[in-house]
C-alpha positions in Angstrom: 30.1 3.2 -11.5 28.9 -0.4 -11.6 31.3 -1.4 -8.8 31.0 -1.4 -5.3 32.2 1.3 -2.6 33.8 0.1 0.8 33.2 3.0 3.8 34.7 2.5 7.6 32.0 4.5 9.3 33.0 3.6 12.1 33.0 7.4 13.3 29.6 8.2 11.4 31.0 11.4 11.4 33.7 11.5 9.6 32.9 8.2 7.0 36.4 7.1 5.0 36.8 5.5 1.8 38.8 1.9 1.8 38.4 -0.6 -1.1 36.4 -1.0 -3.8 36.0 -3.3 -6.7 34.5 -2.9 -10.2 32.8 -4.7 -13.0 35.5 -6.2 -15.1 38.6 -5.3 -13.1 40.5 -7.9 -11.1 38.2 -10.8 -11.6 34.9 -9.0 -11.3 32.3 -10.6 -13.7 29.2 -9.5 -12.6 28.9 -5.9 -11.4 27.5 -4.6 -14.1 24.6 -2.1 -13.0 24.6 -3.2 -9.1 21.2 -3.1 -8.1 21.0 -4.7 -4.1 23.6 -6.3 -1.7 23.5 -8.4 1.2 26.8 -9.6 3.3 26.8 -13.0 5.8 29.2 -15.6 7.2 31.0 -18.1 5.2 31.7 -21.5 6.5 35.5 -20.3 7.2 34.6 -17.1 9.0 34.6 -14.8 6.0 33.0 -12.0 5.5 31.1 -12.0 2.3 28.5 -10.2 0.3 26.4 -11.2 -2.5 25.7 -8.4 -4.8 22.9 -8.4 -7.0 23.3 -6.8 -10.4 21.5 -6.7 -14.2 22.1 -10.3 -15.0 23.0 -12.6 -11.9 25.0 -12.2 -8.8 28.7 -11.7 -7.6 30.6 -13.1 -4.1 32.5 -10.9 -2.5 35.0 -11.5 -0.2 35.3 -8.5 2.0 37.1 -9.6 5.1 39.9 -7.4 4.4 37.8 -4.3 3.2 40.3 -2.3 2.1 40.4 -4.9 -0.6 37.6 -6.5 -1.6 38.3 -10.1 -3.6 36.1 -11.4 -6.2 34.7 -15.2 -5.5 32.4 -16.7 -7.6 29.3 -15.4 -9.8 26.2 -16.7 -11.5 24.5 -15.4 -14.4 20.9 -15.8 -16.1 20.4 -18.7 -17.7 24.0 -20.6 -17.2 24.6 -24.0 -15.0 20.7 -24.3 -14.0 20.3 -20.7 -13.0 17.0 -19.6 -14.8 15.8 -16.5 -12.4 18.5 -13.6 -12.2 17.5 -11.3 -15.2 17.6 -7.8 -13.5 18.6 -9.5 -10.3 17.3 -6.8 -8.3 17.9 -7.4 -3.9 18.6 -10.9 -2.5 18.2 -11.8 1.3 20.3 -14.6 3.2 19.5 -17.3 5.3 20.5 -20.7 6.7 19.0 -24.3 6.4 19.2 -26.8 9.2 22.0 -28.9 8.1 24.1 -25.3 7.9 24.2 -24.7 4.5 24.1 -21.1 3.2 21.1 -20.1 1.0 20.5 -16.8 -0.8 17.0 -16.1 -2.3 17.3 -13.4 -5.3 14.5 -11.6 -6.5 14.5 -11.2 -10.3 12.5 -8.6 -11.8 12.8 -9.6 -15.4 12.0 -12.9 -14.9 8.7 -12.3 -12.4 10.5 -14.7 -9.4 13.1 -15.7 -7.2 16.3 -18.0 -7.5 17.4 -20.2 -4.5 21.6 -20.4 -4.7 24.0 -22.6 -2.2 25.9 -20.0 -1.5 27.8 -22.0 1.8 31.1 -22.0 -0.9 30.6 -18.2 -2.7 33.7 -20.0 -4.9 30.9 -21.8 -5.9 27.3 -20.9 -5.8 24.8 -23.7 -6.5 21.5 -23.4 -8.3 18.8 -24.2 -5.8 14.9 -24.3 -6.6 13.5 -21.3 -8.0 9.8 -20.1 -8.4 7.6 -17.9 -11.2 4.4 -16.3 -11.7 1.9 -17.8 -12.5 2.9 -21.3 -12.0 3.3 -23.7 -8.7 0.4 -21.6 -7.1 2.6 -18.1 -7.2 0.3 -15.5 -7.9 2.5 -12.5 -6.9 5.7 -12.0 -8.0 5.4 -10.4 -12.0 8.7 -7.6 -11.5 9.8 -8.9 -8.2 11.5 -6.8 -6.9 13.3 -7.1 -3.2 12.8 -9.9 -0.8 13.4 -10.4 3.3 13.1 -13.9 4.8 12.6 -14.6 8.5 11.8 -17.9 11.1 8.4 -18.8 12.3 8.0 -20.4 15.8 8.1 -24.1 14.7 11.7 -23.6 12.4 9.8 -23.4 8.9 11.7 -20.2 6.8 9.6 -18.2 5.2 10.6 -15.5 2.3 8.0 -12.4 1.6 8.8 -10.9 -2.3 7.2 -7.4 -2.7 5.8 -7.7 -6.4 5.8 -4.3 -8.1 3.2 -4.9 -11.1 1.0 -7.5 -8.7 0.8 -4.5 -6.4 1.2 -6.9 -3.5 3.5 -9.7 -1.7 3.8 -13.6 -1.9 4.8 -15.3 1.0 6.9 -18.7 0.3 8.1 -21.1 2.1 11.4 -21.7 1.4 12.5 -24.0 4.4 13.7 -26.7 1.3 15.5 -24.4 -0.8 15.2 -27.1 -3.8 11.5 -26.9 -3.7 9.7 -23.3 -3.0 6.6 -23.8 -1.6 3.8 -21.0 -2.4 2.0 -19.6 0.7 -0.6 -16.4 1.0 -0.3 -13.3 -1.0 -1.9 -9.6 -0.7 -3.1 -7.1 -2.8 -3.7 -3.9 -3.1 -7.2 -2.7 -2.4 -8.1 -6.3 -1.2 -9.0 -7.4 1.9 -8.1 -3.5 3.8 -4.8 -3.3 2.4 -4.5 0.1 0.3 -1.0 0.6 0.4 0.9 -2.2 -1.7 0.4 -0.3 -5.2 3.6 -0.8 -7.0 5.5 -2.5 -4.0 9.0 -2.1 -4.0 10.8 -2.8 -0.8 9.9 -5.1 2.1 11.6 -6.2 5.5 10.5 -7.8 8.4 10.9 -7.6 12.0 9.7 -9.2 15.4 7.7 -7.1 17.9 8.0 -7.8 21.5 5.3 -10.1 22.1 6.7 -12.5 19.5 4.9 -11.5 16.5 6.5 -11.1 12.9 5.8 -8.0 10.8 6.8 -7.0 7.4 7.1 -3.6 6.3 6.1 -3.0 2.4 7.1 0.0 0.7 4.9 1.0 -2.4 
């Protein structure tokens, strides 16, 4: 439908439609094939979510969801954004000063775009990285990405890489420069289930340690 469906589901049981907002209508640019979503807080309270879709991304205002409002967009290779070809699931996170970052995995450009998204009016080419270059060994068909805080503030992003079979960890605690960190493959070092990784997110157990789950 290359739009996006709005659901109060609020009584799980009984799930009702509200807005919804499609690719070309009513200022939507960039919905065409919608491919991952993620939602945060703007700097005024908003609601918003950052769709992912074949060639970039579209803001969404969604504080009123029985109307969604289009913000602003980016697309592949326009005003210094060079990593959203098949922009395929993004993850949000913030910076110390406050600023708003998204990190958007790109599978047809094997890596990940850093955007300013603290105005979605406005996103903001950050840093990005690629295959094979900086030290990045893992990210050929990136395909989803989850991001999470270590114990002394650094932010770290994990990118499950579908034809590396495996992940690349990245610090991305400056979001103009991407720093490569460790990576895993499959049938390395005991781990036998990254073949063809798809789908990774992260979580914190109760004694403190951080886990990421890797679906292959």
């Amino acid at each position: 439908d290359d739009g996006v469906q709005l659901i109060d589901v609020s009584d799980p049981s009984a799930p009702v439609a509200l807005g919804s907002a499609r690719d070309g209508l009513d200022g939507f640019d960039n919905l065409d094939f919608p491919l991952g979503i993620n939602t945060f807080t703007g700097e005024d309270g908003s609601i918003v979510a950052i769709v992912t879709s074949d060639d970039g991304v579209q803001l969404v205002d969604l504080s009123d969801p029985t109307t969604p409002v289009a913000l602003g967009a980016a697309s592949d290779e326009s005003n210094g954004f060079t990593q959203l070809e098949h922009a395929f699931k993004a993850s949000t996170y913030t910076v110390h000063d406050g600023s708003v970052v998204a990190i958007v995995a790109s599978r047809l450009d094997d890596g990940v775009q850093l955007i300013n998204v603290s105005n979605p009016r406005v996103p903001v080419a950050l840093g990005s990285a690629t295959d094979e270059s900086n030290g990045f060994t893992t990210l050929r068909f990136a395909y989803s990405v989850s991001t999470f805080a270590t114990a002394d503030g650094s932010i770290i992003a994990i990118v499950a890489s579908y034809q590396d079979d495996g992940v690349q960890l990245i610090d991305v605690s400056d979001p103009t420069t991407p720093v490569a960190l460790g990576s895993a493959t499959d049938g390395t070092n005991g781990f036998n289930t990254l073949d063809g990784a798809y789908s990774v997110s992260t979580f914190t157990t109760a004694d403190g340690s951080i886990i990421a789950i890797v679906a292959a």
